[in-house]
N, C-alpha and C positions, 0 to 999 in steps of 0.2 A: 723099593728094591733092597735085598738084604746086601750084606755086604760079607763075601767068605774070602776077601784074599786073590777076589775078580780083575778082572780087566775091564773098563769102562770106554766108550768110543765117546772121545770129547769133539765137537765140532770146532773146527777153525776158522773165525771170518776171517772172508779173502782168502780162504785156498781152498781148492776141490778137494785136498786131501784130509783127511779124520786121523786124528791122535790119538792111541793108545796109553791109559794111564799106566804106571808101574804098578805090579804086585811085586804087594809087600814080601820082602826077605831076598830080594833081588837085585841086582848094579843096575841102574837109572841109564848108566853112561854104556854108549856104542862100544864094540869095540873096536878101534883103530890101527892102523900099520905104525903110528906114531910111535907105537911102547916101544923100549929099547930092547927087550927082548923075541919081538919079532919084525924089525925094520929089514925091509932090502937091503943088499950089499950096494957099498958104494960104488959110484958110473967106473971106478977103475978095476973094482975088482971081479974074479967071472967065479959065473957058479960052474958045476958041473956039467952043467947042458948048455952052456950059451952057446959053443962052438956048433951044436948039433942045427941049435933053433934058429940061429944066425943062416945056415943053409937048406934049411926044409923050403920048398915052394909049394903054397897053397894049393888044393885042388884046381882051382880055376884056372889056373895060371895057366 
């Protein structure tokens, strides 16, 4: 198998699920809600819509 900077399916004993290796030149790491510059507002503070979403009722409803 050559190798151009591919993605490779690695097998995982003990899970149904297959890993994808990293290509090279790329972030390894997920990205998360954790980073400071895009976390949710805190439980006190509202966004623009909460008032709205707070009052919509589902279709089913």
């Amino acid at each position: 198998m050559t190798d151009k900077g591919e993605q490779r399916i690695v097998r995982v004993p003990g899970s149904r699920r297959a890993r994808l290796t990293a290509v090279p030149g790329t972030d390894p790491e997920p990205e998360t809600m954790d980073k400071p510059d895009r976390a949710a507002p805190a439980s006190g503070e509202k966004g623009p819509n909460d008032d709205r979403l707070r009052q919509d009722v589902p279709p089913h409803y």
